[in-house]
FILUMDO-20701 format. One record per residue (C-alpha): residue in three letters; x, y, z. Coordinates in Angstrom, 1 decimal. Layout:
N
  residu       x       y       z
     ALA       X       Y       Z
...
# end
This chain:
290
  residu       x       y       z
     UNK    -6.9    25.2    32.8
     UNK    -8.2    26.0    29.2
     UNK    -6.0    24.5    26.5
     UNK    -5.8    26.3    22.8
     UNK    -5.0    24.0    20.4
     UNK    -4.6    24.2    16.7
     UNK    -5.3    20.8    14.4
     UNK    -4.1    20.1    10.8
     UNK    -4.3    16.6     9.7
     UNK    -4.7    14.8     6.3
     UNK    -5.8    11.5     5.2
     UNK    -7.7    10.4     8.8
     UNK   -10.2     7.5     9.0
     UNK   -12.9     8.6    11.8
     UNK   -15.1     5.4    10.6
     UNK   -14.7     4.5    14.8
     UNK   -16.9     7.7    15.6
     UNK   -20.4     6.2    13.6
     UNK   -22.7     4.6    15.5
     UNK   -22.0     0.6    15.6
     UNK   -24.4    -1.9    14.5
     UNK   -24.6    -5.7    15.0
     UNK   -26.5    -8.6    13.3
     UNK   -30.0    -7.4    14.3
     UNK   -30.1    -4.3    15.7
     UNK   -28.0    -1.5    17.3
     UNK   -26.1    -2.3    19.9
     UNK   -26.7    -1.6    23.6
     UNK   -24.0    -1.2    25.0
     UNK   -22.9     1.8    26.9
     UNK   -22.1     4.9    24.8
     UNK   -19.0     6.6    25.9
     UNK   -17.4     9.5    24.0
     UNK   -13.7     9.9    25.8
     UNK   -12.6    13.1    23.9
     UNK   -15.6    15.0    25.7
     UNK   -14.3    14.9    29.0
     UNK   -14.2    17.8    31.9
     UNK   -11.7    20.0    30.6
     UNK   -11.6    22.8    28.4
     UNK   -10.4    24.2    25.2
     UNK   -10.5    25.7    22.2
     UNK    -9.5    23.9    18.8
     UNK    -8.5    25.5    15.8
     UNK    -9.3    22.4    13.3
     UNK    -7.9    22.2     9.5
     UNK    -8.2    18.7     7.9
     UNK    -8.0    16.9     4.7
     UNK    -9.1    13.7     3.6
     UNK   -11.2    12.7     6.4
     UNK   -12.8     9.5     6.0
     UNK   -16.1     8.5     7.7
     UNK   -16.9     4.8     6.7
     UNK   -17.8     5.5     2.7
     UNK   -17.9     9.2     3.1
     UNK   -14.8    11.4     2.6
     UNK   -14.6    14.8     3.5
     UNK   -11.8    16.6     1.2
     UNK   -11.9    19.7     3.6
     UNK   -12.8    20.6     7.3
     UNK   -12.3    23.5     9.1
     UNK   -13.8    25.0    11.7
     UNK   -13.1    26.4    15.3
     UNK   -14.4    24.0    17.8
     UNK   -15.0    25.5    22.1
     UNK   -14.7    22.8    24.8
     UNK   -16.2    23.1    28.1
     UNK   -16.4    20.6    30.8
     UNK   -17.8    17.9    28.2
     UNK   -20.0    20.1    26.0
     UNK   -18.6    20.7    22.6
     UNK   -19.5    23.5    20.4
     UNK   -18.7    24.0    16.4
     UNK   -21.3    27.0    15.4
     UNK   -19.2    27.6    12.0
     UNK   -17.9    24.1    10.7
     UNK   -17.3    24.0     6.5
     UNK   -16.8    20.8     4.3
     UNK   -15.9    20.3     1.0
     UNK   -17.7    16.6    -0.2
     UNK   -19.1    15.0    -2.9
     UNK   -18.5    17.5    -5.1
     UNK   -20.5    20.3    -3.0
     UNK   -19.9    22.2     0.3
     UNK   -21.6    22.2     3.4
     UNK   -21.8    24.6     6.4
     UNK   -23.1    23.8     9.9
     UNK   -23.9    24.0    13.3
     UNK   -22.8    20.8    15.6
     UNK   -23.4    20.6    19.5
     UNK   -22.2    17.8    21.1
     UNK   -22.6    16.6    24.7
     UNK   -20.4    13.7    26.4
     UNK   -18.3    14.1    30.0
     UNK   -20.7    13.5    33.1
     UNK   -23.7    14.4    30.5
     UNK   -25.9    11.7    29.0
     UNK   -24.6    12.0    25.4
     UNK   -26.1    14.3    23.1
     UNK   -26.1    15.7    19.9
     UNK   -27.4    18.5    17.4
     UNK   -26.9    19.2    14.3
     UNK   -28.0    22.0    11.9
     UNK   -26.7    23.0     8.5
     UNK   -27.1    24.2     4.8
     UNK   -25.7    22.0     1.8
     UNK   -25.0    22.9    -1.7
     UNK   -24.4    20.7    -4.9
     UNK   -23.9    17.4    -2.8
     UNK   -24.3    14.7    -5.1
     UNK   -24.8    11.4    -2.6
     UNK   -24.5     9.1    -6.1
     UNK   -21.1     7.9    -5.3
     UNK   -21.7     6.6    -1.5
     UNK   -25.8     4.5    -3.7
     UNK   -23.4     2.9    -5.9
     UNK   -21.0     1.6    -3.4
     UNK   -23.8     0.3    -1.6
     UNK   -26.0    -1.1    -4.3
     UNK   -24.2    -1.3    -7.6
     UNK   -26.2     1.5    -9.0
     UNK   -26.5     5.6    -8.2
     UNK   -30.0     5.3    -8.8
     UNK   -29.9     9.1    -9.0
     UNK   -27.3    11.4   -10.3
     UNK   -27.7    14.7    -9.0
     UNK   -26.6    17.4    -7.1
     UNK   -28.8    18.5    -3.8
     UNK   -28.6    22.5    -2.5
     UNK   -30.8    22.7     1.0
     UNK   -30.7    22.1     4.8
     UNK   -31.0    19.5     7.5
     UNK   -31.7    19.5    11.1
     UNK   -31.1    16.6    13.2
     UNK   -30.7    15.8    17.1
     UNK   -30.7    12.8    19.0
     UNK   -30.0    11.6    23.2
     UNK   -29.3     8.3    24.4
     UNK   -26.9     6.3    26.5
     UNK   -26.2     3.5    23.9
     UNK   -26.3     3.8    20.1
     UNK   -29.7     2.1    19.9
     UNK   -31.5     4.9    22.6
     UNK   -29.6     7.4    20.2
     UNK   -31.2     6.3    17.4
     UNK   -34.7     5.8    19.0
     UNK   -34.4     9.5    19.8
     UNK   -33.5    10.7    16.4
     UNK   -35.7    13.6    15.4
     UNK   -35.1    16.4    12.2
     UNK   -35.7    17.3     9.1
     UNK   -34.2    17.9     5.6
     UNK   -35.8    20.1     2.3
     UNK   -33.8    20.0    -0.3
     UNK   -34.1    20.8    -4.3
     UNK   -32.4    18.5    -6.9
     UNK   -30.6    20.0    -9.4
     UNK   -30.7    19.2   -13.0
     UNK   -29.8    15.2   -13.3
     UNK   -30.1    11.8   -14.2
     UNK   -32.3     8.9   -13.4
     UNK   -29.7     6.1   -14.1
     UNK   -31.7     2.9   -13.6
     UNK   -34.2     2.2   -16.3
     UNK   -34.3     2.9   -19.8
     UNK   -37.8     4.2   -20.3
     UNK   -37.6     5.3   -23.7
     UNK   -36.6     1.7   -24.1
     UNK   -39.6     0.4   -22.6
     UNK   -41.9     2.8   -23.5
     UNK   -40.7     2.1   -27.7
     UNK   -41.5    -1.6   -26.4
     UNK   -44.9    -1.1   -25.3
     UNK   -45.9     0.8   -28.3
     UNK   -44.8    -1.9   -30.3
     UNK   -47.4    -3.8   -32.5
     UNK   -46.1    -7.1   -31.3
     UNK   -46.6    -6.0   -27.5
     UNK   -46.8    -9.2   -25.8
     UNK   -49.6    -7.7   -23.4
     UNK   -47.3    -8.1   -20.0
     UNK   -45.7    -5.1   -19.7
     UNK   -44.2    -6.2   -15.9
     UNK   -42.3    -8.6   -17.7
     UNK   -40.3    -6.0   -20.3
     UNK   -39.5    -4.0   -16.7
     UNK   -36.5    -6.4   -15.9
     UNK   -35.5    -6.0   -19.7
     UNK   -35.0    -2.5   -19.8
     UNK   -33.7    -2.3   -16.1
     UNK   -29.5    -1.2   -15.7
     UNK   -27.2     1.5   -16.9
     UNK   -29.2     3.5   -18.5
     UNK   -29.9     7.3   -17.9
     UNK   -33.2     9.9   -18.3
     UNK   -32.9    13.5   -17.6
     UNK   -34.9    15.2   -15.6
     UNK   -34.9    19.1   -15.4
     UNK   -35.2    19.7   -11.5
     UNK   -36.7    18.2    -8.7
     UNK   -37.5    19.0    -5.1
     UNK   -37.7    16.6    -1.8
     UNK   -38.3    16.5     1.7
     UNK   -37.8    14.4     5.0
     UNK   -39.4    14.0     8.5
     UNK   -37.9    12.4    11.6
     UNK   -39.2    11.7    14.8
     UNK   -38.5     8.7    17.4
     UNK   -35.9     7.3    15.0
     UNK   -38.4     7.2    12.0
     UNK   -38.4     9.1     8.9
     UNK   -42.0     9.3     8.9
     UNK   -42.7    11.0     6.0
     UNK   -39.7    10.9     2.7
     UNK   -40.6    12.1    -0.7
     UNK   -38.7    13.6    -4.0
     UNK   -40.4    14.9    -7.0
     UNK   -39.1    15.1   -10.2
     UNK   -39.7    17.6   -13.1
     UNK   -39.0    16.6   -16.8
     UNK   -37.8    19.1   -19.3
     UNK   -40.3    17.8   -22.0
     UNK   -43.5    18.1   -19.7
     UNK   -44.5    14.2   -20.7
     UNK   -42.5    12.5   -18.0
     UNK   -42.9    12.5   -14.5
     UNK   -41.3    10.4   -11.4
     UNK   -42.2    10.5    -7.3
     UNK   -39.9     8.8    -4.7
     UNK   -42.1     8.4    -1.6
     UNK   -41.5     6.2     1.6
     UNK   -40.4     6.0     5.3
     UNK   -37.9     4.4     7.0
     UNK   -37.2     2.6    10.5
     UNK   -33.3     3.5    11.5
     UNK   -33.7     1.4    14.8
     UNK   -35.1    -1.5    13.2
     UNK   -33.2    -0.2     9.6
     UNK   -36.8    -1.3     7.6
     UNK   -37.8     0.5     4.5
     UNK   -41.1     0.5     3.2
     UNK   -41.6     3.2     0.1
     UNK   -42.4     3.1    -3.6
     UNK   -41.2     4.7    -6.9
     UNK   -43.6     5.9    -9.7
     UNK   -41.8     6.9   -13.2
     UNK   -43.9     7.4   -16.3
     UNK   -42.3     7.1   -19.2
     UNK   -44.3     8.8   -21.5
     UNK   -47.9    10.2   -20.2
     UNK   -49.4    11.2   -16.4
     UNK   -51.0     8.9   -16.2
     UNK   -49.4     5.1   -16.7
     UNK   -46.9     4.8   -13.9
     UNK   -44.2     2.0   -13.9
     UNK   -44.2     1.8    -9.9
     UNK   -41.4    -0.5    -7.8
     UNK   -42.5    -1.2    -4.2
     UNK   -39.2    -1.1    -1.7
     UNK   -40.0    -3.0     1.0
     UNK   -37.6    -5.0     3.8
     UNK   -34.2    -4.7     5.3
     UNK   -32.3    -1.6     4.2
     UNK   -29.4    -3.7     3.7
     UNK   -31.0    -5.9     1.4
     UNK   -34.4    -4.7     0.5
     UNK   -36.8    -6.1    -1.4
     UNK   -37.8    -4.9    -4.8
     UNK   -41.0    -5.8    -6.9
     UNK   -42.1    -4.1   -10.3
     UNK   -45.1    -3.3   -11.5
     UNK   -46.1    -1.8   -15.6
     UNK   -49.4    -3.2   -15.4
     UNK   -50.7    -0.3   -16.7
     UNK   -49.7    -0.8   -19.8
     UNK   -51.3    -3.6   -20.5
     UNK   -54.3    -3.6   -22.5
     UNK   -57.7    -2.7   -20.3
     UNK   -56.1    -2.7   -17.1
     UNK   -56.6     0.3   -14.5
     UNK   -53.0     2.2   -13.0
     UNK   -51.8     1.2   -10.0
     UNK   -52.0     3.3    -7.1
     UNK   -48.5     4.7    -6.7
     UNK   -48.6     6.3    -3.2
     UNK   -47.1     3.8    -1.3
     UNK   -48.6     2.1     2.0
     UNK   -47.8     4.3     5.7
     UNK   -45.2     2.4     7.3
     UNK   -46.4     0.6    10.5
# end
């Protein structure tokens, strides 16, 4: 029999729903997603508060159809992060090899607050409006991640880069008692510190698990500055390898940091030898990941 069913709850921690990870890798271990068994229904959902690990969803609604293990949401709507999003979500559990697809449109999500929790600084302080697209099959987290393929375009509204102070550094630089290492004055002027930046647009490719191709530009009011994120990223093996170009004050002198290693705990080396007297800009398009 078909069931109708109408949900309101407030203040829920779903962190058990997102994929688990162990030491070294995902885990293996059979994926099993009980609440997508063989019976029918239709859910009328209204919630609050919803808490996904670090993520909280202030609002969720959305009419979700059940049939014998395929769930369908075409018109779910979020408030988070100070934005909304709209989107599409299949997913397949029951006698099915799990399976899931995702497709929606985001506007004003600032993802600042979920950088700093992770590593003590936003990095970026902006809002995103675009879409993503994103799909995956597997019997265990780790074949679900292996299968991950989508994409995301999104432009970044007008913001902050809240990380370096490169008026600091560039003043320093210009000095007349310039030391002549410019890498070393990059530590110096690193923290909480903030640049504007007028607009900015980005992009991302999946496929197999790897964001093959990630880049965001960045477009300064004043026409002098300039900054490039550009990188991919293993989420099996959760390895980063990208770089980040800023110039502080001409287009042609990049401080560049190379972000290399565990996502967790990646490695991250400066570079400002350009500034230094006779020495050639390094390249800041960053090595294709492996």
């Amino acid at each position: 029999p078909q069931l109708n069913i109408n949900i309101a709850a407030d203040n829920v921690d779903m962190s058990w729903l997102l994929p688990k990870h162990k030491a070294l890798s995902w885990r293996d271990d059979a994926l099993t997603w009980p609440v997508l068994g063989r019976g029918d229904a239709n859910i009328e959902l209204r919630a609050g508060n919803m808490r996904f690990g670090q993520l909280t969803l202030d609002t969720l609604a959305g009419r979700l159809k059940l049939t014998e293990g395929v769930l369908e949401a075409p018109e779910m709507t979020a408030a988070l992060l100070g934005g909304k999003m709209t989107a599409n979500l299949l997913a397949e559990g029951g006698l099915l090899t799990p399976r899931f697809a995702f497709d929606g449109q985001f506007n004003d999500v600032n993802p600042s607050m979920l950088i700093a929790a992770r590593y003590g600084d936003a990095l970026v302080d902006a809002g995103l409006s675009g879409g993503a697209r994103l799909e995956g099959r597997g019997s265990s987290t780790r074949a679900v991640m292996e299968s991950l393929s989508g994409e995301m375009n999104f432009e970044i509204a007008p913001g902050e880069l809240t990380f370096f102070d490169a008026v600091g550094f560039a003043e320093a630089v210009r000095a007349d008692d310039f030391s002549g290492n410019a890498t070393e004055l990059v530590a110096q002027y690193t923290g909480a510190h903030r640049l504007s930046f007028a607009r900015g647009l980005g992009r991302a490719n999946m496929r197999n698990g790897v964001i093959e191709t990630a880049s965001s530009d960045f477009v300064f009011a004043d026409g002098l500055n300039e900054a490039r994120f550009q990188g991919a990223l293993d989420m099996v093996g959760l390895e980063v390898d990208a770089a980040f170009a800023l110039y502080p004050f001409d287009r042609q002198r990049p401080v560049l940091w190379q972000i290399t290693g565990n996502l967790e705990k990646p490695n991250l080396k400066a570079d400002a030898s350009a500034f230094n007297p006779t020495v050639a800009a390094p390249n800041a398009t960053p090595p294709p990941a492996e």
